[in-house]
Backbone of each chain as ProteinMPNN parsed JSONL, in Angstrom:
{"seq_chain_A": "XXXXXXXXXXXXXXXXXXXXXXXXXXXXXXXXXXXXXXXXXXXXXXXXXXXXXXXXXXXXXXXXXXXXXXXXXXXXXXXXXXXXXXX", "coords_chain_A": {"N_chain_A": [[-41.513, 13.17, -209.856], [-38.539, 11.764, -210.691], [-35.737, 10.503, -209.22], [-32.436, 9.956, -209.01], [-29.427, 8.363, -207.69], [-26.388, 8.089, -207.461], [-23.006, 6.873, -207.936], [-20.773, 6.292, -208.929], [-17.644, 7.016, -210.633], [-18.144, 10.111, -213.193], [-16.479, 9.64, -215.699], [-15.571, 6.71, -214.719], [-18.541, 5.33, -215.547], [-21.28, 6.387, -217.489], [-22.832, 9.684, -217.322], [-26.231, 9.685, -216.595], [-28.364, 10.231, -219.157], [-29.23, 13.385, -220.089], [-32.083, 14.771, -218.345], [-35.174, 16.748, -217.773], [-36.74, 15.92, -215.897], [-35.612, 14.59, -214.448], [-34.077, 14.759, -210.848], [-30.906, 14.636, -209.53], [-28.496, 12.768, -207.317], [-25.407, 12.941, -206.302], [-22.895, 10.677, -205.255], [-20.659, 9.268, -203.029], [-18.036, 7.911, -205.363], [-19.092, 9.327, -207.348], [-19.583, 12.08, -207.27], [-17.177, 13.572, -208.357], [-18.394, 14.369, -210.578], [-19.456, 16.987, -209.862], [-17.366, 18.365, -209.867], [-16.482, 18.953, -212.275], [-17.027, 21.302, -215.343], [-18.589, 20.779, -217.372], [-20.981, 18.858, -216.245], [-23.641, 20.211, -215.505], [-25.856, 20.895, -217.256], [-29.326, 20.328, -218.186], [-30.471, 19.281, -216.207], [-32.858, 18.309, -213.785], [-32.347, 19.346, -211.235], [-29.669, 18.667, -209.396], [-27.859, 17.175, -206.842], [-25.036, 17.233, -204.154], [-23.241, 14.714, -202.312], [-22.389, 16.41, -199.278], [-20.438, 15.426, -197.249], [-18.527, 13.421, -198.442], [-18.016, 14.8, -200.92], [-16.445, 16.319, -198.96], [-14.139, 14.807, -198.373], [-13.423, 13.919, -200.614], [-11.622, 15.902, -201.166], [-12.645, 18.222, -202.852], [-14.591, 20.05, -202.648], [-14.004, 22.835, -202.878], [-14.007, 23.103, -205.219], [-16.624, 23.145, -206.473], [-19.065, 23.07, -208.866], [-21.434, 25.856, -210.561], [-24.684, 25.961, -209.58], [-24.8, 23.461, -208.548], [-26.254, 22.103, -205.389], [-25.396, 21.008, -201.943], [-25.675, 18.962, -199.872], [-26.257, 17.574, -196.684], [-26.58, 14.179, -194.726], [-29.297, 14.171, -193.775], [-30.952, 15.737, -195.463], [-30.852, 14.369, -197.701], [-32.7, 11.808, -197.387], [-34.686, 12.683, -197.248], [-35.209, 13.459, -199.828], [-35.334, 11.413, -200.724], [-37.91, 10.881, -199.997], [-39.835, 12.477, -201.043], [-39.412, 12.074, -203.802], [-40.248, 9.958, -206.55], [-40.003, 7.395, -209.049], [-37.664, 5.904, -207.348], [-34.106, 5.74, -208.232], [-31.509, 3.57, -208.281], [-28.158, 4.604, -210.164]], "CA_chain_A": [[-40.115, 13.454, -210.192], [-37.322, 10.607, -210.493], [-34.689, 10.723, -208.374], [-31.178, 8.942, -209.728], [-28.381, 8.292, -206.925], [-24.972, 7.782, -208.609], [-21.89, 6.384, -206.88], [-18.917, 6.294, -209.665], [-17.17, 8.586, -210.653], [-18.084, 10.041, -214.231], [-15.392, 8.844, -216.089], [-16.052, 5.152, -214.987], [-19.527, 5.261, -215.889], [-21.648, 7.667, -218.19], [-23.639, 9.933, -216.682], [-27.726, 9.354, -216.918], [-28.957, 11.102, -220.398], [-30.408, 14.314, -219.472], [-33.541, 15.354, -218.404], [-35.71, 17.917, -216.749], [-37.909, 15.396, -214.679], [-34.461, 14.195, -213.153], [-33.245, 14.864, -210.002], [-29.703, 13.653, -209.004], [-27.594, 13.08, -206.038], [-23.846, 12.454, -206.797], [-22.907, 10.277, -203.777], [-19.424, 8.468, -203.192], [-16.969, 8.85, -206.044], [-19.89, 10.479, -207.999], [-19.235, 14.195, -206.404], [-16.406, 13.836, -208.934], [-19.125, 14.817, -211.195], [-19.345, 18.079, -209.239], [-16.229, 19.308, -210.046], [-16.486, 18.826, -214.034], [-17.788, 21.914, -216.086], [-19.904, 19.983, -218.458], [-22.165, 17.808, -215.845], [-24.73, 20.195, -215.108], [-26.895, 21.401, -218.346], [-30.016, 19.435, -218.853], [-31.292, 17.761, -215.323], [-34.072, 18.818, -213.385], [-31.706, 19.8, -210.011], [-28.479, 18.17, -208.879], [-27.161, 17.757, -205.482], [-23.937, 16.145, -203.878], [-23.65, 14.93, -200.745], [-21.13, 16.924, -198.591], [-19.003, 14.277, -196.55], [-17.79, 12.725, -200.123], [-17.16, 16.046, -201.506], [-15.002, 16.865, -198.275], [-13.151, 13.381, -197.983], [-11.927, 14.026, -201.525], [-11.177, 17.564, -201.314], [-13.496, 18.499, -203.853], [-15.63, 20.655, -201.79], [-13.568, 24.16, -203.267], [-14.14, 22.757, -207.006], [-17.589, 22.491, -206.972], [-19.643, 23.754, -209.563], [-22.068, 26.393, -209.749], [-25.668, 25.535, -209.57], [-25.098, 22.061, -207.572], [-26.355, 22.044, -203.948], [-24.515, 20.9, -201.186], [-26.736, 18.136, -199.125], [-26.009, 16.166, -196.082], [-27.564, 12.947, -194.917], [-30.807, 13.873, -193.606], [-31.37, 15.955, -196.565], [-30.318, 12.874, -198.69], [-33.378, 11.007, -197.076], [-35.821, 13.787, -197.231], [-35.101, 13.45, -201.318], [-35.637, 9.912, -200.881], [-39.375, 10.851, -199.485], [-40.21, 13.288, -201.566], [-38.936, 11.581, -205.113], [-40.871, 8.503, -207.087], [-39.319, 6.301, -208.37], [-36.199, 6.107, -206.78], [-33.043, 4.144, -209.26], [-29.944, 3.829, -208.476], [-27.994, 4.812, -211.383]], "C_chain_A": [[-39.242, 12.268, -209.819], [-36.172, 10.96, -210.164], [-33.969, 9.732, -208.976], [-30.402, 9.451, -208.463], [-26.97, 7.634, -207.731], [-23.841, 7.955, -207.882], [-20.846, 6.055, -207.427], [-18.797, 7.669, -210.055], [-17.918, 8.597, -212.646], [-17.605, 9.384, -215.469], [-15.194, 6.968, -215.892], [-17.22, 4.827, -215.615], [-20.458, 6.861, -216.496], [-22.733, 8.282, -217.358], [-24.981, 9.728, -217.072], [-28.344, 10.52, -218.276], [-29.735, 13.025, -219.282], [-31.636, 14.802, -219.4], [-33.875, 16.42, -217.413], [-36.562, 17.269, -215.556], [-36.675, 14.632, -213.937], [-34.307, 14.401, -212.174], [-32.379, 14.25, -209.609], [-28.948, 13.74, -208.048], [-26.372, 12.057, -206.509], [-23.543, 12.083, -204.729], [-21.304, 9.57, -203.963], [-18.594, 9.049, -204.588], [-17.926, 9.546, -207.392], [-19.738, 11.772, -208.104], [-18.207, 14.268, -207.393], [-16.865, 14.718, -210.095], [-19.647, 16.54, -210.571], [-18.589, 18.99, -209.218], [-15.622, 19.389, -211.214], [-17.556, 19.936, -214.774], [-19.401, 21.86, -217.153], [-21.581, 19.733, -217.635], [-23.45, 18.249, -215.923], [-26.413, 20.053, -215.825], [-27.814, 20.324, -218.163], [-30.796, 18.93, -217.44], [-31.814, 18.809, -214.472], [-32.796, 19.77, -211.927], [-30.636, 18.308, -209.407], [-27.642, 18.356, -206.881], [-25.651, 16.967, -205.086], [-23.746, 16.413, -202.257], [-22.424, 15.729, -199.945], [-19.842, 15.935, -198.025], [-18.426, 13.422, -197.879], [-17.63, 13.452, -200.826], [-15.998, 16.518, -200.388], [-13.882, 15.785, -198.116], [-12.522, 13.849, -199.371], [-11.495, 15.252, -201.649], [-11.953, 18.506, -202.103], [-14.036, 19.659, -203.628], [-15.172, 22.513, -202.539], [-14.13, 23.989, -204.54], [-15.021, 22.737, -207.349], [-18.457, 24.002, -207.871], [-20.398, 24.569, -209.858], [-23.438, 25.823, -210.284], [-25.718, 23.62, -209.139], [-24.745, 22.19, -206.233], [-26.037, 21.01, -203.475], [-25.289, 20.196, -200.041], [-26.16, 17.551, -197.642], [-27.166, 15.179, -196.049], [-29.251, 13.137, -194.654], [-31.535, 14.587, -194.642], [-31.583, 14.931, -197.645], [-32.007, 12.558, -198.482], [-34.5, 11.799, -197.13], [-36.225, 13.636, -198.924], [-35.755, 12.316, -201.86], [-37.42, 9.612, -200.743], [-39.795, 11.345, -200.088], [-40.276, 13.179, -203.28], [-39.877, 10.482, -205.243], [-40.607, 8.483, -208.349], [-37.894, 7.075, -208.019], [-34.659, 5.504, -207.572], [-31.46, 4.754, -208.921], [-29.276, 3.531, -210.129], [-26.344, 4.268, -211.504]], "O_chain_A": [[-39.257, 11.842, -208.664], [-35.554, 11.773, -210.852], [-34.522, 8.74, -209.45], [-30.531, 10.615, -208.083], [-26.925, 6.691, -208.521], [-23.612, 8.985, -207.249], [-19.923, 5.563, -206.778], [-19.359, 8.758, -209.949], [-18.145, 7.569, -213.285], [-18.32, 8.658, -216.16], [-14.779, 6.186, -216.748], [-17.062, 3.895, -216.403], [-20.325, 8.01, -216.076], [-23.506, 7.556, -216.732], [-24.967, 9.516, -218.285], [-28.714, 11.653, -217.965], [-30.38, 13.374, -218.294], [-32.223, 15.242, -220.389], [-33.164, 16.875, -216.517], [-36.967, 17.856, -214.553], [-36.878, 14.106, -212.843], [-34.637, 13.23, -212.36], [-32.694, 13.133, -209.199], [-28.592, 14.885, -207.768], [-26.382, 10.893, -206.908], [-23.759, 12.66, -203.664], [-20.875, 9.399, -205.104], [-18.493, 10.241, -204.879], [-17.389, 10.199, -208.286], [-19.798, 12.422, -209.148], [-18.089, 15.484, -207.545], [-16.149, 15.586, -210.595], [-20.408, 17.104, -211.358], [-18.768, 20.127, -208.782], [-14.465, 19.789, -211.35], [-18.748, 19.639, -214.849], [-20.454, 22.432, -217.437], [-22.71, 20.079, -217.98], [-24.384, 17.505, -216.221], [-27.477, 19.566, -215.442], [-27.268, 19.24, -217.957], [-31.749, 18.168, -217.601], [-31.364, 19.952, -214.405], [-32.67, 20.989, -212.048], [-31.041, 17.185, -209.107], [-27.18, 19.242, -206.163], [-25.254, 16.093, -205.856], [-23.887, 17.329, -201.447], [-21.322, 15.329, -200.321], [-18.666, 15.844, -198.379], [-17.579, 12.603, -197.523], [-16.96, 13.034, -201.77], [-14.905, 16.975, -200.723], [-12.764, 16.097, -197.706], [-11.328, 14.146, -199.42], [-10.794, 15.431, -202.645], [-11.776, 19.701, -201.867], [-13.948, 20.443, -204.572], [-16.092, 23.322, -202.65], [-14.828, 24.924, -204.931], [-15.096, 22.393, -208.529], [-18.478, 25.218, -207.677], [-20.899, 24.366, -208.752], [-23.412, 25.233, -211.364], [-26.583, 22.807, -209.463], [-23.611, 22.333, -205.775], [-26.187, 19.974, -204.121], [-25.581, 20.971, -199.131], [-25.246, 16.784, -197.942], [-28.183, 15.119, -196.741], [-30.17, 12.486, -195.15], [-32.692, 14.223, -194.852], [-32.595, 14.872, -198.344], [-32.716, 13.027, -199.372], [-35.505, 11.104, -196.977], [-37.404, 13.69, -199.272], [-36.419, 12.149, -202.883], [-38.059, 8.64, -201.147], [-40.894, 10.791, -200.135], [-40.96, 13.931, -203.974], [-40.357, 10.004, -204.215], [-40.911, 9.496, -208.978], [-37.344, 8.151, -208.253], [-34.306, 4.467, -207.01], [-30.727, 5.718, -209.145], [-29.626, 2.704, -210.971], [-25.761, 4.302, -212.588]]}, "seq_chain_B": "XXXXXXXXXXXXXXXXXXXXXXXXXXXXXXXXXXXXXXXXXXXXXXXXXXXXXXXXXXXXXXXXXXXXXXXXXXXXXXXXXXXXXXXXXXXXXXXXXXXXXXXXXXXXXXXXXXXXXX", "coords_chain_B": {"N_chain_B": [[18.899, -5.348, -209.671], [15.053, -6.359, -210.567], [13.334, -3.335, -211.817], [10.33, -1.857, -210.998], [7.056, -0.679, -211.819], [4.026, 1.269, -210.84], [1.001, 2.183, -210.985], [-2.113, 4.445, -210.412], [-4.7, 4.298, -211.134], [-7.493, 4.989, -210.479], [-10.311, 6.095, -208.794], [-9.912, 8.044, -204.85], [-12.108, 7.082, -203.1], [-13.776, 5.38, -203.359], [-13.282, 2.454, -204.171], [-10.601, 0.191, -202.795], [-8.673, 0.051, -203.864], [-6.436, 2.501, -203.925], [-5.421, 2.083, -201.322], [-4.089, -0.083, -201.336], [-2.033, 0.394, -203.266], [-0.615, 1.906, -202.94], [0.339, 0.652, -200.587], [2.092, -1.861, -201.272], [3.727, -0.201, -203.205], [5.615, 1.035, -200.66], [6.633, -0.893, -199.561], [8.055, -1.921, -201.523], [9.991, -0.143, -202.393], [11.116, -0.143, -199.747], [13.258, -2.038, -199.703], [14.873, -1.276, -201.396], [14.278, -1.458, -203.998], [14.461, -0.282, -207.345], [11.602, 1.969, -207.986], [8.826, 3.041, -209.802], [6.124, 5.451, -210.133], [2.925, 6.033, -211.791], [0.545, 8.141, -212.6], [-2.526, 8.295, -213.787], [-5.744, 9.186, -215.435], [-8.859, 8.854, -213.294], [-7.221, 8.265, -211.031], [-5.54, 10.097, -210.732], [-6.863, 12.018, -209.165], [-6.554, 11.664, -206.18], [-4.729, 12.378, -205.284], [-5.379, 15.392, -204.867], [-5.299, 18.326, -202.979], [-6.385, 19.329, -199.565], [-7.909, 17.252, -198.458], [-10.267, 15.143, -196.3], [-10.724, 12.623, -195.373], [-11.675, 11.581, -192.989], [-14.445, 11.807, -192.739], [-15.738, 10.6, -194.395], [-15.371, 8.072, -193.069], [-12.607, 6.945, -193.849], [-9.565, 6.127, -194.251], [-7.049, 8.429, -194.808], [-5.652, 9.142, -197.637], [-3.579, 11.146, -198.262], [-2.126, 11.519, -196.576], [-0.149, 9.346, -196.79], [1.92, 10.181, -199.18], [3.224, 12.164, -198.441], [5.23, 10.252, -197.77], [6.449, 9.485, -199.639], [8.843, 10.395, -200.467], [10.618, 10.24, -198.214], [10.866, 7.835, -198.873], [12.397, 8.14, -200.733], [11.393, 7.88, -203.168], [11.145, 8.975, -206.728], [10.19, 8.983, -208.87], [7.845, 9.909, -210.48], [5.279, 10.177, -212.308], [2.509, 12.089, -214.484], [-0.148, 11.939, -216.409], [-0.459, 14.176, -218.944], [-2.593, 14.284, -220.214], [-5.125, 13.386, -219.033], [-4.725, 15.162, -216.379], [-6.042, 17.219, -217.79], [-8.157, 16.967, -219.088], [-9.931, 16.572, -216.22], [-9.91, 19.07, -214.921], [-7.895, 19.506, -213.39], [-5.014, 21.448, -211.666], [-1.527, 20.607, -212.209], [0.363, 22.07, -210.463], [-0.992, 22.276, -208.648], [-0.887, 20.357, -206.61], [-0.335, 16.919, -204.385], [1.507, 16.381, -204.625], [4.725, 16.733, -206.145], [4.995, 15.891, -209.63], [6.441, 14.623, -212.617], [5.29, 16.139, -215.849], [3.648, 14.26, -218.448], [2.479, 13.787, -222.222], [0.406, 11.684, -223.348], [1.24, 9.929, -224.771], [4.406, 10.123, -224.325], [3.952, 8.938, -221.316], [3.198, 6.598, -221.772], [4.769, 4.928, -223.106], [7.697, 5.898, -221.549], [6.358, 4.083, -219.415], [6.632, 1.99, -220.596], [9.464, 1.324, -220.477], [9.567, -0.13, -217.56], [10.364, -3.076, -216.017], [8.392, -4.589, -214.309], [4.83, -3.809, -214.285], [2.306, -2.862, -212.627], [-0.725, -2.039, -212.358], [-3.819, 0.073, -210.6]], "CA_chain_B": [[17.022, -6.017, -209.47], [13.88, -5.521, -211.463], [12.211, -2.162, -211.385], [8.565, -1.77, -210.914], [5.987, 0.483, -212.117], [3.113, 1.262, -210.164], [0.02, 2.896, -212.049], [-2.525, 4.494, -209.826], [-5.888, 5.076, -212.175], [-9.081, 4.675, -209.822], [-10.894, 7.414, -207.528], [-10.207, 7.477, -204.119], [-12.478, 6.626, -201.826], [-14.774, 3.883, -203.504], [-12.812, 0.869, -203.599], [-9.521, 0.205, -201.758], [-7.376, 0.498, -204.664], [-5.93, 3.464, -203.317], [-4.772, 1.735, -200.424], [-3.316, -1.688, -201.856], [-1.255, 0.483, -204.414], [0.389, 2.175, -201.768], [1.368, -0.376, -199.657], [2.735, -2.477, -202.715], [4.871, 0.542, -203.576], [6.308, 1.485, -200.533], [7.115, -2.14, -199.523], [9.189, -2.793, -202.345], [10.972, 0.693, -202.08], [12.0, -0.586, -198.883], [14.086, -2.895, -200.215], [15.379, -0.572, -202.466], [13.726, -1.677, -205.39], [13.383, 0.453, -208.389], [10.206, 2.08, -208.101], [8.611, 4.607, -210.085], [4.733, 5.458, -210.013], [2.668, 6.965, -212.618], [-0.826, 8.579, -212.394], [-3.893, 8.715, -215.238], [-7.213, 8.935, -215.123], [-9.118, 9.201, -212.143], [-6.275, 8.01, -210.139], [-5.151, 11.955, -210.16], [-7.686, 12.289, -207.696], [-5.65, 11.05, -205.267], [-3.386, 13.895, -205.427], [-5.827, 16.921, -204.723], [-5.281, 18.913, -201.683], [-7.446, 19.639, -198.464], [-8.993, 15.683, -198.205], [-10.656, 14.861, -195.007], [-11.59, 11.649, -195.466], [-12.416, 10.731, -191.793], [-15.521, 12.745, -193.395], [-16.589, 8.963, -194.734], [-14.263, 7.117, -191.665], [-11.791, 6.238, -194.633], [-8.1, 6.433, -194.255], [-6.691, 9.287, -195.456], [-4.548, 8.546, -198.742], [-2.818, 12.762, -198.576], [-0.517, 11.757, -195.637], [1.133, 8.309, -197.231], [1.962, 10.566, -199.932], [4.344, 12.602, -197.633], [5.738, 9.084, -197.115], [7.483, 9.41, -200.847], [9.935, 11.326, -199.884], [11.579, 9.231, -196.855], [11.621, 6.399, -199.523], [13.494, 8.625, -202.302], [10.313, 7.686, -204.6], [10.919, 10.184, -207.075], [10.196, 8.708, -210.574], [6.541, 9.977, -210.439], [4.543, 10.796, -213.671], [1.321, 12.349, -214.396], [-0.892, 11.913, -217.68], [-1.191, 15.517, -219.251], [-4.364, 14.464, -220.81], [-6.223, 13.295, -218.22], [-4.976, 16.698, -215.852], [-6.731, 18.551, -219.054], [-10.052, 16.318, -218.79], [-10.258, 16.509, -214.757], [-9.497, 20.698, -214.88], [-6.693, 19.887, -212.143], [-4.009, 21.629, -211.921], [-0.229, 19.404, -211.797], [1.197, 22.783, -209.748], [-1.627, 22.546, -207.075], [-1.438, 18.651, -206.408], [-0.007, 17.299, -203.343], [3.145, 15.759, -204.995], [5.159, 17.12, -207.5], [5.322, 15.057, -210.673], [6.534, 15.176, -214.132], [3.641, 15.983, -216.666], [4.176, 13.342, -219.619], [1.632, 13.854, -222.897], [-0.166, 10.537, -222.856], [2.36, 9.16, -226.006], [5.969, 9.59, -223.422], [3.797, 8.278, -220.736], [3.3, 5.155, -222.115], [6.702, 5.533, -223.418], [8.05, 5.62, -220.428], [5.913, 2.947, -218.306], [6.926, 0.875, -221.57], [10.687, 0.487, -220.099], [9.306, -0.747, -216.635], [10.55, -4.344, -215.796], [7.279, -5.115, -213.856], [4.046, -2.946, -213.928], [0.969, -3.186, -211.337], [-2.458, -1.043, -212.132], [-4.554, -0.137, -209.303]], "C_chain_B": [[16.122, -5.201, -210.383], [13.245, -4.547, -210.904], [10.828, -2.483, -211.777], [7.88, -0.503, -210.659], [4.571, 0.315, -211.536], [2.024, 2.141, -211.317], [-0.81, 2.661, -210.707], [-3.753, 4.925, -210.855], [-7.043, 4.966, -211.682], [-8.897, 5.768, -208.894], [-9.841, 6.844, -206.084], [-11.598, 7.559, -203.41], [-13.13, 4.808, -201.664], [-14.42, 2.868, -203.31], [-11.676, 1.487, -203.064], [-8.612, 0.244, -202.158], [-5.898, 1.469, -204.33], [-4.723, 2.91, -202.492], [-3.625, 0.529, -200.542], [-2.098, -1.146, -202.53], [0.264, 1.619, -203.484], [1.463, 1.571, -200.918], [2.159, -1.227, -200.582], [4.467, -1.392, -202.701], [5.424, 0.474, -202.499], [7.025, -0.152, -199.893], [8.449, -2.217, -200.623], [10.731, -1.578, -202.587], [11.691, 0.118, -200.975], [12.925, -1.172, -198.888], [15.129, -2.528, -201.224], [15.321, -1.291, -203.539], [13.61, -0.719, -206.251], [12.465, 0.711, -208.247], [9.883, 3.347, -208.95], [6.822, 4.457, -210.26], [3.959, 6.393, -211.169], [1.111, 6.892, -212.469], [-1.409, 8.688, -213.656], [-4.729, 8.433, -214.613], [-7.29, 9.463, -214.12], [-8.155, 8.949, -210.929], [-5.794, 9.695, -209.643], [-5.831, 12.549, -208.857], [-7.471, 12.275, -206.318], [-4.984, 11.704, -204.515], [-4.355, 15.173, -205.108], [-5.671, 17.284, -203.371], [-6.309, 19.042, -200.8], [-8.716, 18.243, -198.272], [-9.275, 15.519, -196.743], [-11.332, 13.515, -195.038], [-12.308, 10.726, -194.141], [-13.626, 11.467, -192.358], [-16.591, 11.102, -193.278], [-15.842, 7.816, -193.906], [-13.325, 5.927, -193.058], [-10.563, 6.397, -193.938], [-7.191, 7.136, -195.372], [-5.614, 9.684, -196.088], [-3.446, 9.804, -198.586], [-1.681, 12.292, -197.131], [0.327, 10.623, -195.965], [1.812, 8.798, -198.439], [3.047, 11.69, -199.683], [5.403, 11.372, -197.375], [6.95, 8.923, -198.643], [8.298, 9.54, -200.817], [10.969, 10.632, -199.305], [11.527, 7.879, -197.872], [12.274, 6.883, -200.807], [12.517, 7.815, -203.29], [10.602, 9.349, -205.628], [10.567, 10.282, -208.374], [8.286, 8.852, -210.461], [5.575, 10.906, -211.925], [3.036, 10.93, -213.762], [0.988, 12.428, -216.098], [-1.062, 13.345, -217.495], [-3.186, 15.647, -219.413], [-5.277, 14.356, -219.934], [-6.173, 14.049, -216.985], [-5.845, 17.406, -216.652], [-8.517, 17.928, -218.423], [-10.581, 16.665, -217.621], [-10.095, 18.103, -214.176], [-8.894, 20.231, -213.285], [-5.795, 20.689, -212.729], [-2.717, 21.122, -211.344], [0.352, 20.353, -210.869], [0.042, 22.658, -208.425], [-2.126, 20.827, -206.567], [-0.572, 18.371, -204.759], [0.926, 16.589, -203.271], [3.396, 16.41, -205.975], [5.46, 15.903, -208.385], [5.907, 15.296, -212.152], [5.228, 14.556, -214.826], [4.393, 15.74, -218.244], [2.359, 13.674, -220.617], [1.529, 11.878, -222.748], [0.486, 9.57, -223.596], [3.46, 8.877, -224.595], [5.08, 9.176, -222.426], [4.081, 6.794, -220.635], [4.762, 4.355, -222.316], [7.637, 5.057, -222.203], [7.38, 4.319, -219.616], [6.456, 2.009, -219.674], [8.35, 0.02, -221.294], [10.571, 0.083, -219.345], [9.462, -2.287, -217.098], [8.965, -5.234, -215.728], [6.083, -3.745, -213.797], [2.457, -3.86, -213.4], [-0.394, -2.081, -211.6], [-3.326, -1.607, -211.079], [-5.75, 0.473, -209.69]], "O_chain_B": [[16.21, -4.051, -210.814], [12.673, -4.613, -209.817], [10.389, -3.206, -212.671], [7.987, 0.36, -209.787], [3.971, -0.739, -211.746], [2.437, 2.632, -212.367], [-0.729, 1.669, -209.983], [-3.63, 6.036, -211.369], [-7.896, 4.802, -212.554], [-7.884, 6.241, -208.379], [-9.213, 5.785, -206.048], [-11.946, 8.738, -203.346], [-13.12, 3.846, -200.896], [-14.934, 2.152, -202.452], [-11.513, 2.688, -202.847], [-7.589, 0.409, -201.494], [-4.713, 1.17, -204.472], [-3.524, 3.084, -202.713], [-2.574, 0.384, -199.917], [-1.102, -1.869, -202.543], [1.476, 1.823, -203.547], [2.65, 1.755, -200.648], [3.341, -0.997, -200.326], [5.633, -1.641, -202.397], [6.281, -0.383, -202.712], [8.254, -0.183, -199.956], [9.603, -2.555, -200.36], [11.909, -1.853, -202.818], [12.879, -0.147, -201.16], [13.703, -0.92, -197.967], [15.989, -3.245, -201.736], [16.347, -1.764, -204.028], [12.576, -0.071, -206.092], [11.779, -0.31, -208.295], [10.476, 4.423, -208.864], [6.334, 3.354, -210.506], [4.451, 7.496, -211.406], [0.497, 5.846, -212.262], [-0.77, 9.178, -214.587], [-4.803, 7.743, -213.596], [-6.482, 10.28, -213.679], [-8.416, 9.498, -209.859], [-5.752, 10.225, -208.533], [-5.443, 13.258, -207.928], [-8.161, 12.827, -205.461], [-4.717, 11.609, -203.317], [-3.669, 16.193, -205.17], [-5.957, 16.414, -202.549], [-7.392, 18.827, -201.344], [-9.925, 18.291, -198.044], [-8.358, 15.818, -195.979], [-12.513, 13.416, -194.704], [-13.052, 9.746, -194.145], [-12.987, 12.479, -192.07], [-17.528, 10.694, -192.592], [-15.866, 6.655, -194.314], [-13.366, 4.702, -193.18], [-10.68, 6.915, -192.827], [-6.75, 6.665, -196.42], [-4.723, 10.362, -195.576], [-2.294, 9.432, -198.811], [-0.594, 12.823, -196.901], [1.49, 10.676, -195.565], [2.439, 7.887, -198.98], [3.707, 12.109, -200.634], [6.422, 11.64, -196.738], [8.039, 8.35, -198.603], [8.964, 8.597, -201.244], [12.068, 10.451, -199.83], [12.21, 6.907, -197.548], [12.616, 6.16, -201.742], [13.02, 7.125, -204.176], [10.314, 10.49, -205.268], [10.576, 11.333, -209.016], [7.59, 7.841, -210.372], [5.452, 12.101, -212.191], [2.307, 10.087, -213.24], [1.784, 12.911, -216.903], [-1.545, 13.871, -216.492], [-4.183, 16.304, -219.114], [-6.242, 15.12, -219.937], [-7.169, 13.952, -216.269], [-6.461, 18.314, -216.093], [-9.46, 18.317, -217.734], [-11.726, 17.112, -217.689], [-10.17, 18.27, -212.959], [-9.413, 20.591, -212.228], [-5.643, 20.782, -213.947], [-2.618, 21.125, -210.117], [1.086, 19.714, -210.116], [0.383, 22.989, -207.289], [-3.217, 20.328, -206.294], [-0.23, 19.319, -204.051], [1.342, 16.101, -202.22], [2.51, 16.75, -206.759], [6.121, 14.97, -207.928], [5.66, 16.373, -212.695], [4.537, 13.542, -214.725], [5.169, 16.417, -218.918], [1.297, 13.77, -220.002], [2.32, 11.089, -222.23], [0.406, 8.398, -223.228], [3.457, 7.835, -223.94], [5.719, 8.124, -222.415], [4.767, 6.083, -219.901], [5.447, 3.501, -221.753], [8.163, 3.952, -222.074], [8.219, 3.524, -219.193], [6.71, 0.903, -219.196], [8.588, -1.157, -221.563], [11.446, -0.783, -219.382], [8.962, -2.761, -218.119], [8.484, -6.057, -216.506], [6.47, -2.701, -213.271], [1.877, -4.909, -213.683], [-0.817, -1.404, -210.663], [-3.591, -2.748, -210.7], [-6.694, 0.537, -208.903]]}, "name": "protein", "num_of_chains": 2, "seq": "XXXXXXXXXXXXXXXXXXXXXXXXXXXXXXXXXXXXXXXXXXXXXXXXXXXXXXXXXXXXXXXXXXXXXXXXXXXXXXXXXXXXXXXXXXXXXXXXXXXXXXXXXXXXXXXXXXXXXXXXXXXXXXXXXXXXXXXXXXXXXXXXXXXXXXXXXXXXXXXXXXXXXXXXXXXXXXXXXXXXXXXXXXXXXXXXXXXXXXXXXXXXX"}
């Protein structure tokens, strides 16, 4: 399973085509993607990291079916994923 | 003296935009400059309630934003369209603004002397 990390916001950059062998973690102004109706359809499982959903407030807005990570989860994803791409 | 238009259109946290477009503005208010500020895009972001950004040890843009006020900033405009795209809502932000369709926006930032995007 391929793991994608993604660090703009939607709107600056498109999100990664969708797939089912995806997994994604919305990180930095990514999580913006968390609080947009559209994002989820299509990708294997979505997460966002918490401390960048609570810095922008986001954290009420978020969507349903995207889990709610911190860091050592983050890195657990990172072990468990191949390849890894930042996106 | 020349007025100046501020445009805030980037996230916060990622870059420092945020922060530069701030200090800019209230600087030149000080002086009682003309100022008026107008939001699109992701810049709206800016504006949502309940931010904690010591979260990511940023500096937390929701209290210079109380700072409008004490400089009689009050010429503040928000893109309709890009509230519609971002499902905010302009009544639950953490300034009041006038909501311009994305035509009188322009419109408007079009009579600005000087304008600055951040």
């Amino acid at each position: 399973m391929m793991l994608l990390i993604l660090t703009q916001s939607p709107f600056v950059k498109a999100l990664p085509p969708p797939s089912k062998h995806s997994t994604i973690i919305l990180t930095q102004d990514a999580v913006i993607a968390a609080s947009i109706p559209l994002t989820q359809s299509g990708y294997g499982k979505i997460y966002a990291l918490a401390d960048d959903l609570m810095a922008r407030g986001l954290t009420a807005q978020l969507i349903e079916g995207i889990e709610v990570i911190n860091y050592q989860q983050f890195v657990e994803l990172t072990l468990t994923h191949n390849p890894i791409v930042s996106w | 003296m020349k007025n100046l238009a501020v445009i805030n259109s980037s996230a916060p946290y990622g870059r420092s935009n945020y922060r530069e477009s701030i200090d800019l503005l209230l600087a030149n208010a000080s002086y009682d400059r003309p100022v008026a500020l107008y939001f699109t895009g992701d810049g709206l972001y800016q504006l949502v309630k309940n931010q904690t950004a010591n979260a990511i040890d940023a500096k937390d843009i929701s209290k210079m934003f109380g700072l409008l006020d004490l400089y009689d900033i009050e010429d503040i405009y928000f893109c309709q369209q890009s509230l519609i795209e971002r499902n905010l809502d302009p009544n639950n932000l953490l300034i009041t603004g006038e909501v311009l369709t994305s035509q009188q926006w322009f419109t408007k930032l079009a009579s600005s002397d000087q304008v600055v995007n951040f």
